[in-house]
C-alpha positions as CSV (number, residue, x, y, z in Angstrom):
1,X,0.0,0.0,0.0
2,X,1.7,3.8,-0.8
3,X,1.8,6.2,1.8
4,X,-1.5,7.9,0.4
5,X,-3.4,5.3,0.1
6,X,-2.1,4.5,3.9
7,X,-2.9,7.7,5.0
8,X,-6.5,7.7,3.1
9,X,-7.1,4.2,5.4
10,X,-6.0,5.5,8.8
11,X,-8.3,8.6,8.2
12,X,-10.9,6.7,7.3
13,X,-10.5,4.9,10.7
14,X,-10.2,7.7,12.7
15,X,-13.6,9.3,11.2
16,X,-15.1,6.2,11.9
17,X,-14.3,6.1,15.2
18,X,-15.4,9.4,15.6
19,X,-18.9,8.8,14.3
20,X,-19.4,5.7,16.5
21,X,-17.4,7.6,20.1
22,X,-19.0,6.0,23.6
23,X,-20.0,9.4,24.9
24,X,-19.4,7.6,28.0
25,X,-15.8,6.8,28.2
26,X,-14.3,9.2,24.7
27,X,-14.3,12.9,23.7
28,X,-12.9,13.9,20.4
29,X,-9.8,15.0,22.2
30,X,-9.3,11.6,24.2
31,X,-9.0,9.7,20.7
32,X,-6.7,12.3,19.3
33,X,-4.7,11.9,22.1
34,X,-5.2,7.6,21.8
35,X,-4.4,7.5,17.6
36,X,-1.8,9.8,18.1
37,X,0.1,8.0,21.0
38,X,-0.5,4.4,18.9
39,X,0.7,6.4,15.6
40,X,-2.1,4.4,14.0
41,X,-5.9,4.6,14.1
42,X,-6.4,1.4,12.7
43,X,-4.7,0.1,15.3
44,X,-7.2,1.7,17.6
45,X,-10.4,0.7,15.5
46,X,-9.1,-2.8,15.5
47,X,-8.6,-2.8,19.3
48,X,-12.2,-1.8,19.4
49,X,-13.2,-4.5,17.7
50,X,-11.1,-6.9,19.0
51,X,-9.6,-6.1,22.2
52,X,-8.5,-9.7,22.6
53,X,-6.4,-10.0,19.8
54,X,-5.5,-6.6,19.3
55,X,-3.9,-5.0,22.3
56,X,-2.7,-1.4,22.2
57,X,0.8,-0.2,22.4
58,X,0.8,0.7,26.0
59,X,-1.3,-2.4,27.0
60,X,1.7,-4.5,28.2
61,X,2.9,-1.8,30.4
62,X,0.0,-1.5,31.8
63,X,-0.1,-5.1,32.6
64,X,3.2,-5.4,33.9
65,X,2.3,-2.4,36.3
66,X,-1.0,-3.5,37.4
67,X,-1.4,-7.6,36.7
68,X,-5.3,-8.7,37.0
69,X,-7.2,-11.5,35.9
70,X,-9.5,-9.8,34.0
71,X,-9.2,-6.5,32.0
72,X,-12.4,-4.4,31.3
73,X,-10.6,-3.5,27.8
74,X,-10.3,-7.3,27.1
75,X,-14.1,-7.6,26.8
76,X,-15.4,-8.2,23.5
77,X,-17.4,-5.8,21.8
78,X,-21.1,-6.5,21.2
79,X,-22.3,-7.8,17.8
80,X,-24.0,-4.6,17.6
81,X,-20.7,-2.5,18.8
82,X,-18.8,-4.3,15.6
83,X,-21.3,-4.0,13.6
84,X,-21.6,-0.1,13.8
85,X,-17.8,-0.2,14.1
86,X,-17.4,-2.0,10.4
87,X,-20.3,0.1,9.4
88,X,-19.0,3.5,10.3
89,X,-15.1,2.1,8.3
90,X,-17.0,1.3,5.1
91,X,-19.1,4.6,5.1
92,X,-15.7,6.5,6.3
93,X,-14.0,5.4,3.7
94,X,-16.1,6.4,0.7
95,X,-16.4,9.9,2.4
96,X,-12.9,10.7,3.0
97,X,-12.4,9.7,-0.9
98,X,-15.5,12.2,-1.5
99,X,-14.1,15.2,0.2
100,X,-10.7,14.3,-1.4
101,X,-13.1,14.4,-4.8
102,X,-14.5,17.8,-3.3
103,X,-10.6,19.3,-3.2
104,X,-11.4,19.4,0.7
105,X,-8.0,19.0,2.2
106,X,-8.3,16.6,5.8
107,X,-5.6,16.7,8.2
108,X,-5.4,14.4,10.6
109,X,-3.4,13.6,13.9
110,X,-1.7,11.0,12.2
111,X,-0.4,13.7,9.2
112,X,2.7,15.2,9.0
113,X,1.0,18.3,8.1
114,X,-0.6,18.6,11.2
115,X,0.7,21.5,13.5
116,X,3.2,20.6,16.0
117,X,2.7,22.9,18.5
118,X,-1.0,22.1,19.0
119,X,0.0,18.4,19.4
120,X,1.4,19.7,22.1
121,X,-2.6,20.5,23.9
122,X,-4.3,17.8,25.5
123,X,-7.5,19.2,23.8
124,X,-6.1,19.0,20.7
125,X,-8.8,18.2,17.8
126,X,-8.2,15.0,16.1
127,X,-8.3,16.6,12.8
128,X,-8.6,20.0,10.7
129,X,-10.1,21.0,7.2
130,X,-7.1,23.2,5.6
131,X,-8.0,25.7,3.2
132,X,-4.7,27.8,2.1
133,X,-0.7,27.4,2.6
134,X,-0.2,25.5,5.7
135,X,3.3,26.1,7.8
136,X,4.8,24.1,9.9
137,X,6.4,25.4,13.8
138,X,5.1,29.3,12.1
139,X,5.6,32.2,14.9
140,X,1.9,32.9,15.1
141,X,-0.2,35.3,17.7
142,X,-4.0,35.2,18.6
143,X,-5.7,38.9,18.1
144,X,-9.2,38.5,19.9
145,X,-12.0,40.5,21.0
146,X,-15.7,41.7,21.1
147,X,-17.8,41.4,18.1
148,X,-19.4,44.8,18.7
149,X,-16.0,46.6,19.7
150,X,-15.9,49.6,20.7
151,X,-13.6,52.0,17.9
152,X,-11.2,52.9,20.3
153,X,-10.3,48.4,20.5
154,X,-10.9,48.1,17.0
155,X,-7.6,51.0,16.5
156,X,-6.0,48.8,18.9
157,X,-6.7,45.3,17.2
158,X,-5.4,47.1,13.7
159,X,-2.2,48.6,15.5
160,X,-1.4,45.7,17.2
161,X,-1.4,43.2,13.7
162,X,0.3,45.9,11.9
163,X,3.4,45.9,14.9
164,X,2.6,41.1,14.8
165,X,3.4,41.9,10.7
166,X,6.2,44.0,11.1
167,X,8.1,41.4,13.6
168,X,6.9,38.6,10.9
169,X,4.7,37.1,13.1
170,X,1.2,35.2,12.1
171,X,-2.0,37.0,13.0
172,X,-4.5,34.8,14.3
173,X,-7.8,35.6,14.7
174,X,-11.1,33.4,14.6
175,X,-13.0,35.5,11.6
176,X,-16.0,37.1,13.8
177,X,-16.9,40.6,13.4
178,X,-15.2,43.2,15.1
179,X,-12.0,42.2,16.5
180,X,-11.1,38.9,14.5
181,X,-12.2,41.3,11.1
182,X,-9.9,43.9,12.4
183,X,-6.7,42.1,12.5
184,X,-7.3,40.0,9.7
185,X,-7.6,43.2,7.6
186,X,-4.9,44.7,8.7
187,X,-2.3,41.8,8.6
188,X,-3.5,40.9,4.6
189,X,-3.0,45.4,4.5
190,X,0.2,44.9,5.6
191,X,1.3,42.3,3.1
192,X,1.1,39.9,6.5
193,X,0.0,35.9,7.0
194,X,-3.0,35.6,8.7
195,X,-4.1,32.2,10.1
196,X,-8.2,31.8,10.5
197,X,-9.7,29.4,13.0
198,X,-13.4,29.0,11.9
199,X,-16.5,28.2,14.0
200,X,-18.0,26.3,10.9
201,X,-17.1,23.7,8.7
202,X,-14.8,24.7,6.3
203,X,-17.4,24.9,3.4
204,X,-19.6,27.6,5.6
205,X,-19.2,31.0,6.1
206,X,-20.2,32.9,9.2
207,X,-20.9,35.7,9.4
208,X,-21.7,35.9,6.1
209,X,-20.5,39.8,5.8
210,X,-17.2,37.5,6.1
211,X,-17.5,35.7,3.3
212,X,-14.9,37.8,0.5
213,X,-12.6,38.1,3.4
214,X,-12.4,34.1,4.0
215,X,-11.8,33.5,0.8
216,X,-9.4,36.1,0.4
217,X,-7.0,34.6,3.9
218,X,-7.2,30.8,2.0
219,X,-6.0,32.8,-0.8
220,X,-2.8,34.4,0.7
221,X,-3.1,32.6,4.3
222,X,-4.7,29.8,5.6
223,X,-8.6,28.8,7.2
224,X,-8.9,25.9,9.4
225,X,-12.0,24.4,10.6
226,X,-11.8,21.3,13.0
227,X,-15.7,20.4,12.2
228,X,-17.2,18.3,9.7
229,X,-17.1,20.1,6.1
230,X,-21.0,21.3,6.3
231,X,-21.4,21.8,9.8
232,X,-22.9,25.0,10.9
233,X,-22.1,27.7,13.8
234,X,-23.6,26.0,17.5
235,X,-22.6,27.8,20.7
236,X,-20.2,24.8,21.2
237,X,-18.0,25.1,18.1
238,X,-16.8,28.5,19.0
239,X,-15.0,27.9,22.1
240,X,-13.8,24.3,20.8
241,X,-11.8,26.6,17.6
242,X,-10.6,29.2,20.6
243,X,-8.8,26.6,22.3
244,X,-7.8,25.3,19.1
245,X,-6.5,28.8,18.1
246,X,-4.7,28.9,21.9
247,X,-2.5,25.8,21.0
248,X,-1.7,27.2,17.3
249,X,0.0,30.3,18.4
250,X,3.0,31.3,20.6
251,X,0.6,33.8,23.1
252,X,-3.0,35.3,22.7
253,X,-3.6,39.2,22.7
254,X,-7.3,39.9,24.9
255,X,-7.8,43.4,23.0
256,X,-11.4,44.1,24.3
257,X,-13.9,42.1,26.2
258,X,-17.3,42.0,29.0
259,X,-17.6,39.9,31.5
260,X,-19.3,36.8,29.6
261,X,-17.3,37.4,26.0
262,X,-16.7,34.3,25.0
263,X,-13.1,35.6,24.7
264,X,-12.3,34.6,28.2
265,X,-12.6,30.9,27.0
266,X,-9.3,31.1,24.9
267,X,-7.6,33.5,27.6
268,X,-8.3,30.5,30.6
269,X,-7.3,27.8,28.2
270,X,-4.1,29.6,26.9
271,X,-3.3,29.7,30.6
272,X,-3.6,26.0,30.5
273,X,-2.3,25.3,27.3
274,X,0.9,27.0,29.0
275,X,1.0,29.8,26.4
276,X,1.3,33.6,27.5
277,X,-1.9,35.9,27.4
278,X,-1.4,39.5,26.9
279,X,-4.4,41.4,28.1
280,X,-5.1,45.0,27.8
281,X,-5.8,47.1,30.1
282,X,-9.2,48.1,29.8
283,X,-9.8,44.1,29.8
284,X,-8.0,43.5,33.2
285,X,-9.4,46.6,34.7
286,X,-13.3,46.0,33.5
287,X,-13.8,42.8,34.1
288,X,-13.9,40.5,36.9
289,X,-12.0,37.1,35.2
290,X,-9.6,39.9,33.9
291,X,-8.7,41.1,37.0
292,X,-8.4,37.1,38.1
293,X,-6.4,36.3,35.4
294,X,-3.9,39.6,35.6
295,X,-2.4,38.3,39.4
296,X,-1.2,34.9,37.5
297,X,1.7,33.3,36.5
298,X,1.8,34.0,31.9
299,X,-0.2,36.9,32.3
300,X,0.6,40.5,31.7
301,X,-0.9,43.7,31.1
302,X,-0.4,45.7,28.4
303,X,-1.8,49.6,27.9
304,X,-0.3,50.4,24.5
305,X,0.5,48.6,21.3
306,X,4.6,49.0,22.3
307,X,3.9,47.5,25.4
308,X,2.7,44.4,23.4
309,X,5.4,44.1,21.5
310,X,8.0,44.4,24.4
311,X,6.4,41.8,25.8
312,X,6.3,39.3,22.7
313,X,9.9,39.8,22.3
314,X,10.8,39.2,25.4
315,X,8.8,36.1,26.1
316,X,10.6,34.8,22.7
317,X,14.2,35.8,24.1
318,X,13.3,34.0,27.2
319,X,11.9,31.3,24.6
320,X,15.2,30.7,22.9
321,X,17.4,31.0,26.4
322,X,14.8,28.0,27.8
323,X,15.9,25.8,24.4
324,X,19.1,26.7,24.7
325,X,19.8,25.7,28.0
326,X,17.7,22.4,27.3
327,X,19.9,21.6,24.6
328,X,23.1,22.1,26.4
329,X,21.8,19.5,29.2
330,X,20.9,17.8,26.7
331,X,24.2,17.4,25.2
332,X,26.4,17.3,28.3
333,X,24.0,14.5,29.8
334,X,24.7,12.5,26.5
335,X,28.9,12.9,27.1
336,X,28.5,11.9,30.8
């Protein structure tokens, strides 16, 4: 089998066990994590429907830790369970083909396209629908705010991707009016990447004012989308594509928000996610998570757009120094 036909099969694996997930025991992010450990999600479908004989990569450790008599994952599957299981594999198959048919570009866990630094995320989505130039390890910051921001934020969002430009940073931004519109438009004015994490599926386009602006960031950036192709905006898929957006970039920049944006999502899960969040001012001083948020470890304040950029750079210097001093223990551990 060539690697493309390989790679058609394991993603036709992984959407399949997607479709058929026990709510119960699996999230989305659980079997990302699960294919991506086992490098294989036929390995993991066929597990599923045959624990017996087809024991997971980690399975023997976990034995050898913890010996018992009987294992819970060694039960057989129901007739019904393998039945949906082949099922969901057969119709997975002809739809990965169709959106490949469709010029709909899938990237799963198990793709080397697939950013590294959201692997990183223990909510990472098992897969994305590319539209655009993808890069790999890119220097990439989140610009996000209010939807019905004030002009004063909206100056502020513009500055700010013109200085992210400039430095040859990404702009990130998750294509919602206001903010997100701001600093997309301003990093494509500046001759800049910009990087859009959609709500939708990739084949949607919300809001629809957005529509000539989405088309024109797959033209010179990149639009990702982590939902099925057709799927539509829910109050869910918006804060699943902020976290998304946390794990993509280097730090996220909190230009304007109230006290139930959903805006403070990607600020608390960037805080998990271990990335930096740069809030302005206004945002620590108005609301009441802003004011939580400002007294924590990866959490600065900024009033002005220089501020911002000190900031970045700095974080990056310290970045480099961390690498670097990894790398020399690294080395001097190896020489020992």
């Amino acid at each position: 089998m060539v690697a493309q036909d390989r790679l058609l099969e394991e993603n036709a694996a992984l959407v399949a066990l997607l479709t058929t997930i026990d709510e119960h025991r699996d999230t989305w992010s659980s079997v990302a994590n699960t294919v991506a450990r086992q490098g294989s999600a036929v390995a993991v479908l066929d597990h599923e429907m045959d624990p017996v004989h087809h024991h997971l990569i980690d399975d023997d450790l976990l034995y050898d830790d913890d010996p018992a008599l009987f294992d819970e994952d060694d039960v057989p599957p129901t007739a019904e369970r393998r039945h949906a299981l082949d099922k969901a594999l057969q119709d997975a198959r002809r739809e990965v083909r169709e959106w490949r048919g469709r010029g709909l570009d899938f990237v799963s866990v198990l793709d080397g396209r697939y950013p590294n630094r959201l692997r990183q995320v223990a909510d990472m989505p098992p897969f994305l629908f590319a539209d655009g130039t993808m890069v790999q390890d890119e220097l990439a910051v989140s610009v996000v705010g209010s939807r019905e921001a004030s002009p004063e934020a909206l100056g502020f969002a513009r500055d700010t991707a013109s200085m992210l430009v400039a430095c040859r940073f990404a702009v990130i931004a998750g294509l919602a009016a206001g903010i997100d519109t701001a600093a997309h438009e301003q990093a494509l004015a500046e001759g800049g990447r910009t990087v859009a994490f959609i709500g939708t599926g990739i084949t949607r386009q919300y809001p629809r004012q957005n529509q000539a602006l989405q088309y024109e960031i797959a033209r010179r950036g990149l639009v990702l989308s982590q939902f099925w192709p057709d799927q539509g905006p829910t109050k869910t898929t918006f804060p699943m594509r902020n976290a998304s957006m946390s794990g993509y970039g280097i730090a996220t920049v909190v230009v304007e928000a109230h006290e139930y944006s959903g805006t403070r999502i990607q600020a608390r899960q960037a805080q998990q996610h271990g990335r930096p969040v740069i809030l302005r001012d206004t945002v620590a001083a108005s609301t009441e998570w802003g004011r939580r948020l400002a007294g924590r470890p990866g959490v600065y304040v900024a009033s002005t757009v220089a501020q911002v950029h000190d900031i970045l750079l700095r974080l990056l210097h310290l970045g480099d120094e961390l690498d670097h001093a990894i790398d020399q223990l690294v080395s001097s551990t190896a020489t020992a």
